[in-house]
N, CA, C and O atoms as a Tinker XYZ file with bonds, in Angstrom:
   432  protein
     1  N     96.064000   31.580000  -32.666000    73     2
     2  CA    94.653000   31.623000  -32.918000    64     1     3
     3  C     94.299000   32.704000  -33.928000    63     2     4     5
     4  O     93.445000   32.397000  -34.760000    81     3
     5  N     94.707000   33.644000  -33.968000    73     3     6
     6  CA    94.627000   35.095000  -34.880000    64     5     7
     7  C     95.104000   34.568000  -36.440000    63     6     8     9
     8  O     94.615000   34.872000  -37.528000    81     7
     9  N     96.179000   33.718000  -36.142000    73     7    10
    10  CA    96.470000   33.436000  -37.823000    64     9    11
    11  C     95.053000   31.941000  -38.306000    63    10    12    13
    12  O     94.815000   31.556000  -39.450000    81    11
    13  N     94.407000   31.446000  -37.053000    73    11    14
    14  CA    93.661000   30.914000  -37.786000    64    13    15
    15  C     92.537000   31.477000  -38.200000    63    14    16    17
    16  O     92.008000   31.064000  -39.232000    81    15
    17  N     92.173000   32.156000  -37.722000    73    15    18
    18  CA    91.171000   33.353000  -37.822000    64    17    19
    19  C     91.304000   34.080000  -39.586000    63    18    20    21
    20  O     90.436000   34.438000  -40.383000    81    19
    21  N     92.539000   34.064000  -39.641000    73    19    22
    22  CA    93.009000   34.990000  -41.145000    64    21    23
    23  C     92.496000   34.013000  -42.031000    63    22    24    25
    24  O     91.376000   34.018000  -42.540000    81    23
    25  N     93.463000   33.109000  -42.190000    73    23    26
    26  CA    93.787000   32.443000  -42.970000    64    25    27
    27  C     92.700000   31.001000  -42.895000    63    26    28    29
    28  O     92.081000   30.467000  -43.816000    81    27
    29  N     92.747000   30.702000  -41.684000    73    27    30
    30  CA    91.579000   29.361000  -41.257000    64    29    31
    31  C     90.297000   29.672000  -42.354000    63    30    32    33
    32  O     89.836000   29.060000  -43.318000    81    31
    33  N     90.045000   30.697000  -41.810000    73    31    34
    34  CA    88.344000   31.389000  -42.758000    64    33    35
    35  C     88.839000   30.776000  -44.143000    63    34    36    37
    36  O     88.588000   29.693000  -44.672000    81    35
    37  N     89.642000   31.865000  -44.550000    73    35    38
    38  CA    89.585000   31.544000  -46.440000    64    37    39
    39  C     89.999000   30.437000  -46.787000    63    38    40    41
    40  O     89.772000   30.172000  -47.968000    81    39
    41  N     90.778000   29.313000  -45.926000    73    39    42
    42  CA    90.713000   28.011000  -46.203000    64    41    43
    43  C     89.220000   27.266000  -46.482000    63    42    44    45
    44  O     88.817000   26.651000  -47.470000    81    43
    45  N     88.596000   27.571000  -45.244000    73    43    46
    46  CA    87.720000   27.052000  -45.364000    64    45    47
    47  C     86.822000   27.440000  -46.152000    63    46    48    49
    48  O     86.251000   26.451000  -46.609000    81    47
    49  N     86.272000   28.683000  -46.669000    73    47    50
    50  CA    85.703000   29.387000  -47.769000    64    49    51
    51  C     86.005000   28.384000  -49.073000    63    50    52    53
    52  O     85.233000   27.677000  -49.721000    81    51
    53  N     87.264000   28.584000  -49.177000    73    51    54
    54  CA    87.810000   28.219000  -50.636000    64    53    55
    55  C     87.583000   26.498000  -50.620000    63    54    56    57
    56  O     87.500000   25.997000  -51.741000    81    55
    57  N     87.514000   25.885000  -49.852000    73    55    58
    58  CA    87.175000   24.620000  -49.850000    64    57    59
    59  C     85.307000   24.403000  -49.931000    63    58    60    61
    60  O     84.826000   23.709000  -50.827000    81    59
    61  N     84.717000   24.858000  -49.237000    73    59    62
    62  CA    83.409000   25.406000  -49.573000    64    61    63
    63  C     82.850000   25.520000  -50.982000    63    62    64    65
    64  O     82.008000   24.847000  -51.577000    81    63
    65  N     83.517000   26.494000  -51.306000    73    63    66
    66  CA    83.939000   27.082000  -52.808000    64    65    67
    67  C     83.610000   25.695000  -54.046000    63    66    68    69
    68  O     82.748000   25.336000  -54.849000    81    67
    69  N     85.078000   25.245000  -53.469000    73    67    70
    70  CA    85.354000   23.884000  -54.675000    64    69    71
    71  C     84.349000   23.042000  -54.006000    63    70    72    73
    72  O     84.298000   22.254000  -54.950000    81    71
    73  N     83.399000   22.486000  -53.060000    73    71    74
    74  CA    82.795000   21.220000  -52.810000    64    73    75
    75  C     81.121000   22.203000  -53.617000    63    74    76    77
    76  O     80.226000   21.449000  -53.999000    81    75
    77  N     80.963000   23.232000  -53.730000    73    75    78
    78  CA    79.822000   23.603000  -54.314000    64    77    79
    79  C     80.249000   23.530000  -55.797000    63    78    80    81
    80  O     79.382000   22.947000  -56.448000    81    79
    81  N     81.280000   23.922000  -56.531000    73    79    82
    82  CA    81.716000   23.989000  -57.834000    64    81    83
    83  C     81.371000   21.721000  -58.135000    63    82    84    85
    84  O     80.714000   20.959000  -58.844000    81    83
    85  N     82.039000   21.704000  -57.382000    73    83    86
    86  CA    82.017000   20.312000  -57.861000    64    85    87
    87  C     80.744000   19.512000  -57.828000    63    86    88    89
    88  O     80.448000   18.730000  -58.731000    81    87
    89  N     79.913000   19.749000  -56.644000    73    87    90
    90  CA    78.631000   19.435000  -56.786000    64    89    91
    91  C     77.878000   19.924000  -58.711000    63    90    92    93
    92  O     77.447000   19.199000  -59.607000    81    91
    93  N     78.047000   21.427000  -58.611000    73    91    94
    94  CA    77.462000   21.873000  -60.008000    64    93    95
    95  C     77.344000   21.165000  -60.886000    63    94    96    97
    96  O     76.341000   20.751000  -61.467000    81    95
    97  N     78.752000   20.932000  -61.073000    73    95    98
    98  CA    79.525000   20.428000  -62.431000    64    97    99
    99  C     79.252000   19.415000  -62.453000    63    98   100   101
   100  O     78.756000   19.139000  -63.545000    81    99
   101  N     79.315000   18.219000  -61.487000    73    99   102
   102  CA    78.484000   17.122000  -61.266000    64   101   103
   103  C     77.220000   16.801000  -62.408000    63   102   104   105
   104  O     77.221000   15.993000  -63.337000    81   103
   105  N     76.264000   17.656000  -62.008000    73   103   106
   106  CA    75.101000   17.675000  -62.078000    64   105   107
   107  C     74.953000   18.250000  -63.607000    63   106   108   109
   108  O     74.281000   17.550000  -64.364000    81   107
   109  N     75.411000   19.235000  -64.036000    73   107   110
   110  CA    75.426000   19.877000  -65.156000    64   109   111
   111  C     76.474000   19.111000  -66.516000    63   110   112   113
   112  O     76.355000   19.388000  -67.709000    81   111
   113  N     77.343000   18.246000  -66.002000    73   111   114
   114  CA    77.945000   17.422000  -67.024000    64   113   115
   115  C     77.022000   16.356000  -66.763000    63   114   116   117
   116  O     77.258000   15.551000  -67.664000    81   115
   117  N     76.303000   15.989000  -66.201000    73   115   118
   118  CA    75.230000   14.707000  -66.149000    64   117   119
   119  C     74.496000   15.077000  -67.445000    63   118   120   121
   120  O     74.379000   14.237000  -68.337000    81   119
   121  N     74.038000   16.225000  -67.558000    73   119   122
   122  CA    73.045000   16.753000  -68.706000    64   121   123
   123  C     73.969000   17.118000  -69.928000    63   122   124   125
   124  O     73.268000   17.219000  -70.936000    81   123
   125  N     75.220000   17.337000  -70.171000    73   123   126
   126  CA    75.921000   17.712000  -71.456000    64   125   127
   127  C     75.828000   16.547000  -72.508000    63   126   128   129
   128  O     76.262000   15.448000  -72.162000    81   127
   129  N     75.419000   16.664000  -73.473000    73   127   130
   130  CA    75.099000   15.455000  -74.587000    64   129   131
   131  C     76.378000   15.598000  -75.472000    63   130   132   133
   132  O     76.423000   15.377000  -76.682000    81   131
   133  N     77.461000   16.024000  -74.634000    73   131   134
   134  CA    78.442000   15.743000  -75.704000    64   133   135
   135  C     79.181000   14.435000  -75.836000    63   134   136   137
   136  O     79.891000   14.349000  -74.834000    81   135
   137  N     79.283000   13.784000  -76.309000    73   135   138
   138  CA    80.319000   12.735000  -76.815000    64   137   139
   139  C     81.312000   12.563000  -75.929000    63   138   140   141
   140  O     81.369000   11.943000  -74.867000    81   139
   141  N     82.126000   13.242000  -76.562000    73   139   142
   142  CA    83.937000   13.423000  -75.951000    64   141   143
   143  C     83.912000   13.764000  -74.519000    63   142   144   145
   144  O     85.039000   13.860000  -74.034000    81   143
   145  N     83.151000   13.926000  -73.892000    73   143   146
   146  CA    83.252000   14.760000  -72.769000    64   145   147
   147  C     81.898000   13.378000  -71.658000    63   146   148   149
   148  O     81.586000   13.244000  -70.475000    81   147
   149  N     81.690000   12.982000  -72.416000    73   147   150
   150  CA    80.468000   11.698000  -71.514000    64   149   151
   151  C     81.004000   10.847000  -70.369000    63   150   152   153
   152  O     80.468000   10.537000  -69.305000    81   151
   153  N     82.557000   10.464000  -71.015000    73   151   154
   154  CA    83.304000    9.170000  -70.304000    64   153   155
   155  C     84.283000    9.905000  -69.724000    63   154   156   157
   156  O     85.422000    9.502000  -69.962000    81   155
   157  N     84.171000   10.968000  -68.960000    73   155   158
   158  CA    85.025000   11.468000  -67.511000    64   157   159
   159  C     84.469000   11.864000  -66.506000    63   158   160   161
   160  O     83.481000   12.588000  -66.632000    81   159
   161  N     84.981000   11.475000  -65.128000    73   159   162
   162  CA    84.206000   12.136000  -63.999000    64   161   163
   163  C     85.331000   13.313000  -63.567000    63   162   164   165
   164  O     86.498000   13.376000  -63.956000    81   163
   165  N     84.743000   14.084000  -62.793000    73   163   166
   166  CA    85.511000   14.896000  -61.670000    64   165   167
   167  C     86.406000   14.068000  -60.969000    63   166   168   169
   168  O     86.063000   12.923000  -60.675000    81   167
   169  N     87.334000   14.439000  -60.716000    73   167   170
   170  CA    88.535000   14.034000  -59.376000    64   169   171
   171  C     88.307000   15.094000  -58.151000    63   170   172   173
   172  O     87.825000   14.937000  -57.029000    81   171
   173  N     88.786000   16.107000  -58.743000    73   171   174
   174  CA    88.855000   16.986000  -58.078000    64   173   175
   175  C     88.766000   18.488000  -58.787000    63   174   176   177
   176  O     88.957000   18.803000  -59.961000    81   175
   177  N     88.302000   19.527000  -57.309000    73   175   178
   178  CA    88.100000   20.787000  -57.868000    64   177   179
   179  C     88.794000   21.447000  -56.934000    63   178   180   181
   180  O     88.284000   21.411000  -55.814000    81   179
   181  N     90.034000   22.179000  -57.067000    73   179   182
   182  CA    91.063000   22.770000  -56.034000    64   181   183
   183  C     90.772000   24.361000  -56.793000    63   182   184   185
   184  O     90.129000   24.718000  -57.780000    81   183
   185  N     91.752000   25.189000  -55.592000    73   183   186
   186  CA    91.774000   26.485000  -55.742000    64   185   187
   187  C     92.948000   27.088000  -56.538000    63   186   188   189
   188  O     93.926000   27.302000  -55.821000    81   187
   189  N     93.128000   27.465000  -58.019000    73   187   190
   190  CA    94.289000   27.461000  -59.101000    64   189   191
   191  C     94.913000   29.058000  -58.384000    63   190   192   193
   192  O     94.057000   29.298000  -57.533000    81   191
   193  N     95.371000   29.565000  -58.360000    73   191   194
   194  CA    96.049000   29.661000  -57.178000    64   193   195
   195  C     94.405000   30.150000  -55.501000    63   194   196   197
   196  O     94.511000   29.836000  -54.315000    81   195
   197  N     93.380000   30.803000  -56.056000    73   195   198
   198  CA    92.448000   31.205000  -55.571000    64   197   199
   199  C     91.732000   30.830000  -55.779000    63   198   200   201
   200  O     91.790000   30.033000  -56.716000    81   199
   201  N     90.030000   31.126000  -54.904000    73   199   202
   202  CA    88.992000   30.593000  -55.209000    64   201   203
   203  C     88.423000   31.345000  -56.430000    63   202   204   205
   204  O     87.318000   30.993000  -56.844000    81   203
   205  N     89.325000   32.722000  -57.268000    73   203   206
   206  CA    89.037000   33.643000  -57.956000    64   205   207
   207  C     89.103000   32.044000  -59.649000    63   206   208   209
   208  O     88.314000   32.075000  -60.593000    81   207
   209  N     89.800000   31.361000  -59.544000    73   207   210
   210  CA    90.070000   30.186000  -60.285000    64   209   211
   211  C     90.212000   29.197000  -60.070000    63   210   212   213
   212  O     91.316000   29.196000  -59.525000    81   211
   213  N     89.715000   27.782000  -60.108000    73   211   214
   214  CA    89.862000   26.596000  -59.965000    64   213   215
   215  C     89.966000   25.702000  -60.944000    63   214   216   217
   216  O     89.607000   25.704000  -62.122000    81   215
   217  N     90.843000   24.485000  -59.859000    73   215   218
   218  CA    91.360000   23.289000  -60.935000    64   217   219
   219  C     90.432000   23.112000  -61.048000    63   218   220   221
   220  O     89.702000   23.882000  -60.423000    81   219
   221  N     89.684000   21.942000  -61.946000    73   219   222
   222  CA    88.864000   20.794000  -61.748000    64   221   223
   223  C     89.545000   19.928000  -63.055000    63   222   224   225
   224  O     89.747000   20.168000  -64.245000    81   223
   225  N     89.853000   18.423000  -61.842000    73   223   226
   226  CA    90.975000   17.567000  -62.450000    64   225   227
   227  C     89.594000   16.417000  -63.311000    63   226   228   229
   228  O     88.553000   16.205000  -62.689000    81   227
   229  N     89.741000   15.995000  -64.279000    73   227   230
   230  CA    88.926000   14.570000  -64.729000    64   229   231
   231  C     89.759000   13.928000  -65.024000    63   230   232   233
   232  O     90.915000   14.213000  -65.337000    81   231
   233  N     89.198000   12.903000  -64.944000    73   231   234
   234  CA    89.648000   11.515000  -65.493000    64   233   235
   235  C     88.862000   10.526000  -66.118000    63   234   236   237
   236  O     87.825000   10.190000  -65.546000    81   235
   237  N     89.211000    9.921000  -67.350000    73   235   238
   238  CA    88.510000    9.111000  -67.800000    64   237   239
   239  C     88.189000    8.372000  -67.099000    63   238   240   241
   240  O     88.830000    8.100000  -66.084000    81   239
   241  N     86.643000    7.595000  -67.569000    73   239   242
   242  CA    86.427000    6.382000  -66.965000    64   241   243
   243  C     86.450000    4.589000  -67.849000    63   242   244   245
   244  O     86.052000    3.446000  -67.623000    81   243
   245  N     87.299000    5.470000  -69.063000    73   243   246
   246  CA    87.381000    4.195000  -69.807000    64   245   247
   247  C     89.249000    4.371000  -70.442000    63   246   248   249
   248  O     89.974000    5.361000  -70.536000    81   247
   249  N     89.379000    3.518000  -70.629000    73   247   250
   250  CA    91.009000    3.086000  -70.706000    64   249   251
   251  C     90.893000    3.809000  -72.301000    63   250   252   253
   252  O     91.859000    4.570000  -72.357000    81   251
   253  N     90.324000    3.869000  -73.267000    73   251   254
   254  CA    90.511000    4.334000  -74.536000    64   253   255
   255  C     90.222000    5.349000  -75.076000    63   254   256   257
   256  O     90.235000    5.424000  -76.305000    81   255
   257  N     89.868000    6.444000  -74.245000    73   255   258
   258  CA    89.402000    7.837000  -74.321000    64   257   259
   259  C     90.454000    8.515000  -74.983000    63   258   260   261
   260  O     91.626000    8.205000  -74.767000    81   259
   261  N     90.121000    9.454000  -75.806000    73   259   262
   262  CA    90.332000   10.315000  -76.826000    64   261   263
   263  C     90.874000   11.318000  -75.859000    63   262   264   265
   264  O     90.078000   12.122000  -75.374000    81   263
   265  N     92.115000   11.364000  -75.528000    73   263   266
   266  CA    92.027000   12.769000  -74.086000    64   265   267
   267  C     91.969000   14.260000  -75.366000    63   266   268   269
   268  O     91.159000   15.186000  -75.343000    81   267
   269  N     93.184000   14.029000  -76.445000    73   267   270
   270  CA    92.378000   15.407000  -77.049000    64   269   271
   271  C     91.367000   15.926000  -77.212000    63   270   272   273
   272  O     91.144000   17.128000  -77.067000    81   271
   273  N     90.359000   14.811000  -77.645000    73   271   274
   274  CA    89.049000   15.548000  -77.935000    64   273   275
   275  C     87.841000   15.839000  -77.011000    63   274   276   277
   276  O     86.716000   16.335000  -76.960000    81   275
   277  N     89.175000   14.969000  -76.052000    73   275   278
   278  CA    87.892000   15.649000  -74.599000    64   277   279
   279  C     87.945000   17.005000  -74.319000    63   278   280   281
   280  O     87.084000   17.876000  -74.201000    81   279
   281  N     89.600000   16.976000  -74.208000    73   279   282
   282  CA    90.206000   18.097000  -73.950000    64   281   283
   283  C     89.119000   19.268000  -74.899000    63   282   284   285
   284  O     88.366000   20.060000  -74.331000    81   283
   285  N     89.230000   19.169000  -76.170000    73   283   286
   286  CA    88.600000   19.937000  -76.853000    64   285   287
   287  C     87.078000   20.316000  -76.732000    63   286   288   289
   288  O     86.679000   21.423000  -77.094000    81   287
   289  N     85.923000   18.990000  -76.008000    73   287   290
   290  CA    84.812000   18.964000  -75.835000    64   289   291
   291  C     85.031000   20.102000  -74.318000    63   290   292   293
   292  O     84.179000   20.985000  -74.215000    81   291
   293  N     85.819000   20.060000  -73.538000    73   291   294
   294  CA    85.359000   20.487000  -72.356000    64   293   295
   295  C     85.991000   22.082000  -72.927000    63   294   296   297
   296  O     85.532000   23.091000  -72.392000    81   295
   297  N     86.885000   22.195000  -73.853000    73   295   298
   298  CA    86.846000   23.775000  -74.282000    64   297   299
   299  C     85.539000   24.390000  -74.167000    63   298   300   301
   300  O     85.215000   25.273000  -73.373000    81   299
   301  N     84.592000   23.644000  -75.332000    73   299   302
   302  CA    83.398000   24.168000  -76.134000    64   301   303
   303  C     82.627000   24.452000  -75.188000    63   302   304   305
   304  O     82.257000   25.624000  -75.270000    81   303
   305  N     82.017000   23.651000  -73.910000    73   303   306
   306  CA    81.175000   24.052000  -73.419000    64   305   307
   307  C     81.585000   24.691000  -71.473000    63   306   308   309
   308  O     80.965000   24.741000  -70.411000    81   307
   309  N     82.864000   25.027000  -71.934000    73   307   310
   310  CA    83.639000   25.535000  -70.650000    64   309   311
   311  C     82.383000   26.488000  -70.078000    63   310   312   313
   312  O     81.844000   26.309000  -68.986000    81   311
   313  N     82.030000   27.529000  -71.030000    73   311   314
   314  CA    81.238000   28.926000  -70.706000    64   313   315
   315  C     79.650000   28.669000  -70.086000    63   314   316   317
   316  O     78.920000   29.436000  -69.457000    81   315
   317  N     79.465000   27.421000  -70.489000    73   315   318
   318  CA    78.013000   26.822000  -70.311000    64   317   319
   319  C     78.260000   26.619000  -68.875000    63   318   320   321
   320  O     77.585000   27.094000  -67.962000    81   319
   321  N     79.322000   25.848000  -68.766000    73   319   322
   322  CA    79.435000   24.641000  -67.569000    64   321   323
   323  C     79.479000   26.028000  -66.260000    63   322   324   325
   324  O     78.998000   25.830000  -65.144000    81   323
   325  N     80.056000   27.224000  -66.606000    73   323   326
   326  CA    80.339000   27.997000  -65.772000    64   325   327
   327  C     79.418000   28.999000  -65.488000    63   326   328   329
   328  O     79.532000   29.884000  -64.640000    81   327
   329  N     78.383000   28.775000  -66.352000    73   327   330
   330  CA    76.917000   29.791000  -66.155000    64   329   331
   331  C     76.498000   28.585000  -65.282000    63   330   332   333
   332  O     76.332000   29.148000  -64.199000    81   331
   333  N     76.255000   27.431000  -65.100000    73   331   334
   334  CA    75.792000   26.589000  -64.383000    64   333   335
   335  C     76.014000   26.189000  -63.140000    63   334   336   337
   336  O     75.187000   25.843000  -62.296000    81   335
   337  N     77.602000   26.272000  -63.036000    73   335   338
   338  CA    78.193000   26.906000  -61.376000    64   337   339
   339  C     77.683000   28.105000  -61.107000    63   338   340   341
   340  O     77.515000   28.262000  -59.898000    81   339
   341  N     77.281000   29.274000  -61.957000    73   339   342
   342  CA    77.335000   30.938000  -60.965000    64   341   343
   343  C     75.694000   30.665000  -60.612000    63   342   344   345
   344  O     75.112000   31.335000  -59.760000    81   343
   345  N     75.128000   29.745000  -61.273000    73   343   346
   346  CA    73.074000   29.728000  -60.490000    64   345   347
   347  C     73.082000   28.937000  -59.466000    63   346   348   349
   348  O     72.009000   28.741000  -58.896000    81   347
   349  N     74.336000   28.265000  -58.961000    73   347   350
   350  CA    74.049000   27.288000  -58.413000    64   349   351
   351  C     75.076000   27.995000  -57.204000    63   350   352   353
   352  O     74.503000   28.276000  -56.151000    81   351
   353  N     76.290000   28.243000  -57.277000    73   351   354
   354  CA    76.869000   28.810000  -56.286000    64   353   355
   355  C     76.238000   29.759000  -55.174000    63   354   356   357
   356  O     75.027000   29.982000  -55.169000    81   355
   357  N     77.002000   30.245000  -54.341000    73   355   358
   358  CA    76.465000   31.376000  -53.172000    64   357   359
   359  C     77.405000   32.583000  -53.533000    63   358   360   361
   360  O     77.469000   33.279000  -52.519000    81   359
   361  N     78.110000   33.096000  -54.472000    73   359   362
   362  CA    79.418000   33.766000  -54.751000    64   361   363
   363  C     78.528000   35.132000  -55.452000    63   362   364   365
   364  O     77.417000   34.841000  -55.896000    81   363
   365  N     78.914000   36.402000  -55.551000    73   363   366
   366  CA    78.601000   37.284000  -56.510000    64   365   367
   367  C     79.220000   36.785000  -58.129000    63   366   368   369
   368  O     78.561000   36.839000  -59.167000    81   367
   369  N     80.428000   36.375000  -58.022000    73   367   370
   370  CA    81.224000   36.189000  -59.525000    64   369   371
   371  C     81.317000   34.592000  -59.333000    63   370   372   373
   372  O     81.595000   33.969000  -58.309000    81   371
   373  N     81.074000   34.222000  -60.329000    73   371   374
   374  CA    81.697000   32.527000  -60.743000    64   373   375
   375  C     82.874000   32.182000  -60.941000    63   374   376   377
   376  O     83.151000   32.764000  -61.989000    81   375
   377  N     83.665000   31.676000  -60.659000    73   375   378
   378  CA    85.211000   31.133000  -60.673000    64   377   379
   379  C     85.277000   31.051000  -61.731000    63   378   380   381
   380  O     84.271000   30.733000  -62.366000    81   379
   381  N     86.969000   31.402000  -62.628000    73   379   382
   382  CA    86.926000   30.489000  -63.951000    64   381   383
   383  C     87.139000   29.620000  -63.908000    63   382   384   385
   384  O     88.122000   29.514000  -63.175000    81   383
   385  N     86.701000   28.308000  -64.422000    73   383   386
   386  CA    87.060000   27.313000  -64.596000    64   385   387
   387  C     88.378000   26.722000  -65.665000    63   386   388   389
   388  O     88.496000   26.929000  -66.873000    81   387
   389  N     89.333000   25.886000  -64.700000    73   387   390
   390  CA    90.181000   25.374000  -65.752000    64   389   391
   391  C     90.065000   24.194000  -65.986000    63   390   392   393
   392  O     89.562000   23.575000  -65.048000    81   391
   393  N     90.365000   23.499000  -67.009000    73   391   394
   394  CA    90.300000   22.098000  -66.523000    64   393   395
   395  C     91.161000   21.321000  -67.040000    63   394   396   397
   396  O     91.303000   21.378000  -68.262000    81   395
   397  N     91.996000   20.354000  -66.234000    73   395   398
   398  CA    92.533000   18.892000  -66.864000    64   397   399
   399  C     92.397000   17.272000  -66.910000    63   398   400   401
   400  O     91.996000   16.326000  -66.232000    81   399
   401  N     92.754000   17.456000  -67.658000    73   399   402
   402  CA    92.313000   15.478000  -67.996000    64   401   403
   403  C     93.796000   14.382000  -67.044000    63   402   404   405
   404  O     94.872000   14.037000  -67.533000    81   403
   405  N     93.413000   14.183000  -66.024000    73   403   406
   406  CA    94.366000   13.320000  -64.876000    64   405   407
   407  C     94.707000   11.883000  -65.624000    63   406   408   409
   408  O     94.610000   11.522000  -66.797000    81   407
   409  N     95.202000   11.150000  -64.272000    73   407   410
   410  CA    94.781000    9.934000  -64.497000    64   409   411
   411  C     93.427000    8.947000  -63.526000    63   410   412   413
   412  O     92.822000    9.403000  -62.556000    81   411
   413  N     93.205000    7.410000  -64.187000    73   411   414
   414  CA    92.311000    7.360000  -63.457000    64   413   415
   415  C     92.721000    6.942000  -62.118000    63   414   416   417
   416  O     91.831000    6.714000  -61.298000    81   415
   417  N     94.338000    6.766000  -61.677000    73   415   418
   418  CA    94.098000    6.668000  -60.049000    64   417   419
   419  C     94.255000    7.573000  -59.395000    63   418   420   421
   420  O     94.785000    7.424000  -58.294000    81   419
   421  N     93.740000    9.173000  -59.964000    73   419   422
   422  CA    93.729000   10.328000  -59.308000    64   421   423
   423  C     92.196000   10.095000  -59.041000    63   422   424   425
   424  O     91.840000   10.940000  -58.220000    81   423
   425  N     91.398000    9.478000  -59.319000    73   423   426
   426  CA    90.023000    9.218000  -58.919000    64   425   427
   427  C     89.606000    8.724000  -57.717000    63   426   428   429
   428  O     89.754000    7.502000  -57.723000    81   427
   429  N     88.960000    9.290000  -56.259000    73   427   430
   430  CA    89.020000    9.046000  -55.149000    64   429   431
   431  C     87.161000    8.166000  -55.229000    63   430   432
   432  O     86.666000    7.676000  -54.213000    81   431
């Protein structure tokens, strides 16, 4: 019981964590007018090794997507996307965000 106590908590924190990050990002790539970056959703938002950093996996939603230049669109507005998680989170600091381009049957 004591090790769930330790460890149970920051599981559950850090899962917390990523279901609020992912909500954000959700919502805040709904509003990004970029191009390259329009035709992917979230998969997932895991803890890169901590909640101090997280995955967040996309995947296209169209078979002919440009993954470089998504790749490159979600560079540009990485810093935006992550002022938009820290107003929206419950955290003092905002996670950094990493991100990769999956596939689409990593899409739940």
């Amino acid at each position: 019981m004591k090790s769930e106590g330790r460890g149970g908590k920051r599981h559950h924190k850090d899962l917390q964590l990523c279901r609020q990050v992912f909500d954000a990002l959700t919502y805040a790539l709904a509003e990004t007018a970029d191009p390259r970056i329009e035709d992917l959703a979230i998969a997932s938002v895991t803890p890169a090794p901590s909640s101090a950093r997280v995955l967040v996996t996309m995947v296209p939603t169209r078979v002919d997507l440009d993954r470089d230049a998504a790749q490159a669109g979600l560079h540009d507005v990485k810093d935006e996307l992550r002022e938009e998680v820290a107003a929206e989170i419950t955290r003092r600091r905002a996670p950094e965000l990493v991100f990769r381009i999956g596939h689409t049957d990593e899409l739940q």
